[in-house]
C-alpha positions as CSV (number, residue, x, y, z in Angstrom):
1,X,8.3,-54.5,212.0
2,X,6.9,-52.0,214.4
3,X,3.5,-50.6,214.1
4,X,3.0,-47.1,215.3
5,X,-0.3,-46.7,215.5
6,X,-3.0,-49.7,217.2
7,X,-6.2,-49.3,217.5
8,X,-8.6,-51.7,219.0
9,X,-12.7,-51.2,219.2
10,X,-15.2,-52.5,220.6
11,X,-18.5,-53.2,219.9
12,X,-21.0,-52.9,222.9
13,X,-24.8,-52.8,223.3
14,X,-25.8,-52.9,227.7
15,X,-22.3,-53.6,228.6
16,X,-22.4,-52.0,231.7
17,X,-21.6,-54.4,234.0
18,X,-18.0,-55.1,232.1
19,X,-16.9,-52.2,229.9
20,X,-15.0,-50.5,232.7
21,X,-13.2,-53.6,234.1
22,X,-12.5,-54.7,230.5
23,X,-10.9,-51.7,229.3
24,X,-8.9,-51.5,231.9
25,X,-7.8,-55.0,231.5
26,X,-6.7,-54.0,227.9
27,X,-4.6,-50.9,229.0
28,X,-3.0,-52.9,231.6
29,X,-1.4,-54.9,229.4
30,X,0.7,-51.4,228.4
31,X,1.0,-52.2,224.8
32,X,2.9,-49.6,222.9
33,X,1.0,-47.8,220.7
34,X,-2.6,-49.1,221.2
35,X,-5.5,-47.4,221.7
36,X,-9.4,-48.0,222.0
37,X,-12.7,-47.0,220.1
38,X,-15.8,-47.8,221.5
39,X,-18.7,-48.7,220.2
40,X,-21.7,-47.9,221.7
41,X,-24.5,-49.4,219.9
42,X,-27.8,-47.7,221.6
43,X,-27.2,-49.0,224.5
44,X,-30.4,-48.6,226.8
45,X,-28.5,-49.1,230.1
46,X,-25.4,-46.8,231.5
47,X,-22.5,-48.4,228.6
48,X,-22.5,-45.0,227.2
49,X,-22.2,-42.9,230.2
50,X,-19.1,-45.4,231.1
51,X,-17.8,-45.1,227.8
52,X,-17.7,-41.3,227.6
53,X,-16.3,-41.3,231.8
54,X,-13.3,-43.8,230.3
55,X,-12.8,-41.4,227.4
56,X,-12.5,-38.6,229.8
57,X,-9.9,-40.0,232.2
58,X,-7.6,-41.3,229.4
59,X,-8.2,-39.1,227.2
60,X,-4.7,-39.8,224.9
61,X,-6.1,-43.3,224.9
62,X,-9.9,-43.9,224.5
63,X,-12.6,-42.5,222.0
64,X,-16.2,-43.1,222.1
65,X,-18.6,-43.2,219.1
66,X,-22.8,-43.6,220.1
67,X,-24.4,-45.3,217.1
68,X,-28.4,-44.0,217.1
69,X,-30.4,-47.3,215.8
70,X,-30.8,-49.0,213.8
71,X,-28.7,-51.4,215.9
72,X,-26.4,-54.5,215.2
73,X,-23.3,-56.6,216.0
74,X,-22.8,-55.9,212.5
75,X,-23.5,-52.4,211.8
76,X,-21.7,-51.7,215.1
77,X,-18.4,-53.7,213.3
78,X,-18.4,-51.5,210.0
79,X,-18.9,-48.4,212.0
80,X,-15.9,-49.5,214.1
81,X,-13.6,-50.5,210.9
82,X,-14.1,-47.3,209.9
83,X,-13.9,-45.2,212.7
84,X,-10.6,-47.1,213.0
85,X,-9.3,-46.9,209.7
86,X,-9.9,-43.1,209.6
87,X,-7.8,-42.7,212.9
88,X,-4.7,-44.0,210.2
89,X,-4.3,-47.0,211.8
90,X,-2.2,-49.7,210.8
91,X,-3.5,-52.5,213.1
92,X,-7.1,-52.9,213.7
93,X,-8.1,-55.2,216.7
94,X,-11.7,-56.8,216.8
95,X,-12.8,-58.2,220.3
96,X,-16.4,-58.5,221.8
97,X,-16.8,-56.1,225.2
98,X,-18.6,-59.2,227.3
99,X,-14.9,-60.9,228.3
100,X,-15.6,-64.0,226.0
101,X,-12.2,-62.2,224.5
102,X,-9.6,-62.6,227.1
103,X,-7.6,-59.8,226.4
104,X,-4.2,-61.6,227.2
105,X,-4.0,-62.6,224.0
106,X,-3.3,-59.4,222.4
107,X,0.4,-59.5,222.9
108,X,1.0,-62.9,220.9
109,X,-1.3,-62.0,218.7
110,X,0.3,-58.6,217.6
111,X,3.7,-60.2,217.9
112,X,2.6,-63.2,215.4
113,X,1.7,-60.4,213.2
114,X,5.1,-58.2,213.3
115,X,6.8,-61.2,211.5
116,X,5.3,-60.5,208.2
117,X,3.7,-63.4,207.1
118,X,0.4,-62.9,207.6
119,X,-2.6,-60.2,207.4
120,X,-4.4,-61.1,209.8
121,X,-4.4,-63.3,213.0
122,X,-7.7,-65.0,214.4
123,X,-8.8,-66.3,217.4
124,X,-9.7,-70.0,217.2
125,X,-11.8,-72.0,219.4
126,X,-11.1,-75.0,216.9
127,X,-7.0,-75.1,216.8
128,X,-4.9,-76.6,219.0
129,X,-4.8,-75.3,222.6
130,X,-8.0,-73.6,221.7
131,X,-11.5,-74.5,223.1
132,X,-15.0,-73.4,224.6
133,X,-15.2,-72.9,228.0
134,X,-17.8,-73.0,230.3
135,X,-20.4,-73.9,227.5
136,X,-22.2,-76.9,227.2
137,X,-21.0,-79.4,224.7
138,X,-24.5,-79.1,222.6
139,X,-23.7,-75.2,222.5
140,X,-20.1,-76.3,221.3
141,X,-21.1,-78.9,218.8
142,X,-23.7,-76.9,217.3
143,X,-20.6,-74.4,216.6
144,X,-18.5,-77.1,215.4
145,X,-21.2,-78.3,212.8
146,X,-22.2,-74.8,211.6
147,X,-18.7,-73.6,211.1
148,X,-18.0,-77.1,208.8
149,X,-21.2,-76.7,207.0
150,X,-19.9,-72.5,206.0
151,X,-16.7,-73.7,205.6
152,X,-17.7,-76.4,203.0
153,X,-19.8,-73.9,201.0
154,X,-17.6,-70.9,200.6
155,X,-14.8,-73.1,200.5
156,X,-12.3,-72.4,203.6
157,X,-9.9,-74.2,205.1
158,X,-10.1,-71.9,208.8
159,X,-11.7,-74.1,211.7
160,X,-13.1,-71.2,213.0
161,X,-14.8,-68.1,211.0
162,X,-17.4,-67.6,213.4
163,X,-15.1,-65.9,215.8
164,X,-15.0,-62.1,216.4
165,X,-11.7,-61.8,218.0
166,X,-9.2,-60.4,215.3
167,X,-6.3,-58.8,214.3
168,X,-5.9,-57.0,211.2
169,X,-3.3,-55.1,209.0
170,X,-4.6,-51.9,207.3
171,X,-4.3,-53.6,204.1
172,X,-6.4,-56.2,204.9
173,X,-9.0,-54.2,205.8
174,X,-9.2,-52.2,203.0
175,X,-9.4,-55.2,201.1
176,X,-12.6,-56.3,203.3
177,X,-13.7,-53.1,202.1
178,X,-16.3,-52.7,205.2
179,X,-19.0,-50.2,203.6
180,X,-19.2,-53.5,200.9
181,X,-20.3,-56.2,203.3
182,X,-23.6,-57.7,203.1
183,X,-23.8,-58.6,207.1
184,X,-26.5,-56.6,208.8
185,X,-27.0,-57.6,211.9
186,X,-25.5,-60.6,213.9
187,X,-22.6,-63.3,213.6
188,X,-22.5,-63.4,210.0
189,X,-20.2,-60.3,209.9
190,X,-17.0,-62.5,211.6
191,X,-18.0,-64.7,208.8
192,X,-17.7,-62.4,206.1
193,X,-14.6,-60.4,206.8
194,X,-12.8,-63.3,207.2
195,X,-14.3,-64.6,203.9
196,X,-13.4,-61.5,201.9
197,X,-9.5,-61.3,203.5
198,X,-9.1,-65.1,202.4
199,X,-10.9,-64.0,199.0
200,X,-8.7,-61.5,198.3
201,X,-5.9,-62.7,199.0
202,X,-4.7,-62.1,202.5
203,X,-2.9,-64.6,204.7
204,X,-4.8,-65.5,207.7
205,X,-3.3,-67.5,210.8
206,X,-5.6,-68.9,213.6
207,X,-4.4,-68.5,217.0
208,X,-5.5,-70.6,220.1
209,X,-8.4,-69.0,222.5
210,X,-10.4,-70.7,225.2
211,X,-13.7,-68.7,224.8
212,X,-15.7,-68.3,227.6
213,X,-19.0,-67.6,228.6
214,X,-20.0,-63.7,229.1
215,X,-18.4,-62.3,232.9
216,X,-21.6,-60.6,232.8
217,X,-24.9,-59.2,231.8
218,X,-27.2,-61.0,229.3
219,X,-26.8,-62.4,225.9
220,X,-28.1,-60.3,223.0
221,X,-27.9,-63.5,220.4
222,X,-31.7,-64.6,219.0
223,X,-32.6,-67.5,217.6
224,X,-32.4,-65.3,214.5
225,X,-28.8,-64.4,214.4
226,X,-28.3,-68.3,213.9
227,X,-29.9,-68.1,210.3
228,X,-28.2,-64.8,208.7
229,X,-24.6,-66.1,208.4
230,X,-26.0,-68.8,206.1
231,X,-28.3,-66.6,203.7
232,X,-25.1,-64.3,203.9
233,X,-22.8,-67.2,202.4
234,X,-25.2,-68.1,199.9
235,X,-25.0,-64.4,198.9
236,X,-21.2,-64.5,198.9
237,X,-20.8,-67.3,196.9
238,X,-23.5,-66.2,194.4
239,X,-21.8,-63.0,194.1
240,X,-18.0,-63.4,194.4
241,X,-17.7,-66.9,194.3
242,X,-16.1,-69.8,196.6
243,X,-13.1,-68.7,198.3
């Protein structure tokens, strides 16, 4: 199975200080086929003067889309599915833009997913040979025990639906149906889209990642973000039902 057309995006609000360096990283790796849509989400510092400089020196490679606000991680992910899925693509890759995502993953991952079995590949913290790096164990625990506690409710077997860092086959997002999901916002929308692929019926397999820590730049997580993926699972299960 060969897949003729790849296109990864990523979601960035004040990447500056790792956009450049990052997608550069991903081209590096010279995978056949790929190329990259980003996402900039208002950003307030020089992310989309970057993005627009990248699009203009590979220009057979890299778009740019500028999202006006309202912003969100969220919002920033269905514009991105989209923008994707309109391209024709046939793989969709989801990664964040702070290097939490080591890109050096994408080979395997792609590779797991040209044997056929599965819709979608995920990048887990919580399988073996995966783990957080450079975080503190109270940062990593809290993870642990949220992802159980979503896991129990919607009734998934994953070890990690929190993560961002996907792979997906056209079908499966179309299943997802992006304009359709409820996430707003923050971290519920890795959540969700993994939700909806198990729900209807696509094959997922988790893939070891060490996550680390951000190379640079702040944060843009709130205390907030923390509360949304639950009263988004509630909604899910009130609405579609347990997965």
């Amino acid at each position: 199975m060969k897949f003729k057309n790849i296109w990864l995006f990523l979601p960035c609000h004040n990447e500056e200080e790792n956009l450049k360096s990052l997608t550069e990283k991903i081209l590096g790796l010279n995978i056949p086929n790929l190329h990259i849509a980003i996402v900039d989400d208002a950003s307030l510092d020089k992310t989309g003067e970057i993005a627009d400089s990248l699009a203009s020196k590979y220009k057979s490679k890299i778009k740019v889309v500028h999202r006006k606000p309202p912003r969100g991680r969220a919002l920033a992910g269905v514009t991105g599915y989209n923008f994707c899925l309109k391209q024709g693509a046939d793989v969709i890759i989801e990664m964040d833009a702070d290097f939490s995502h080591n890109p050096k993953y994408l080979p395997e991952f792609l590779q797991e997913l040209k044997q056929d079995k599965y819709d979608v590949v995920l990048g887990s913290r919580f399988v073996a040979g995966g783990r957080d790096s450079d975080r503190s164990s109270f940062r990593t625990n809290i993870s642990k025990l949220s992802g159980v506690f979503l896991r129990l409710l919607l009734g998934l077997s994953l070890k990690d639906i929190g993560s961002g860092y996907k792979v997906y086959k056209r079908k499966a997002l179309l299943a997802i149906n992006p304009n359709g999901l409820f996430s707003q916002k923050g971290l519920a929308i890795s959540m969700e889209s993994v939700f909806r692929a198990v729900k209807a019926g696509c094959k997922v397999k988790e893939m070891p990642i060490i996550f680390q820590d951000r190379r640079a730049g702040k944060s843009k997580l709130s205390y907030k973000d923390f509360f949304e993926p639950i009263l988004i699972a509630l909604k899910l299960v009130l609405r579609l039902g347990r997965a």
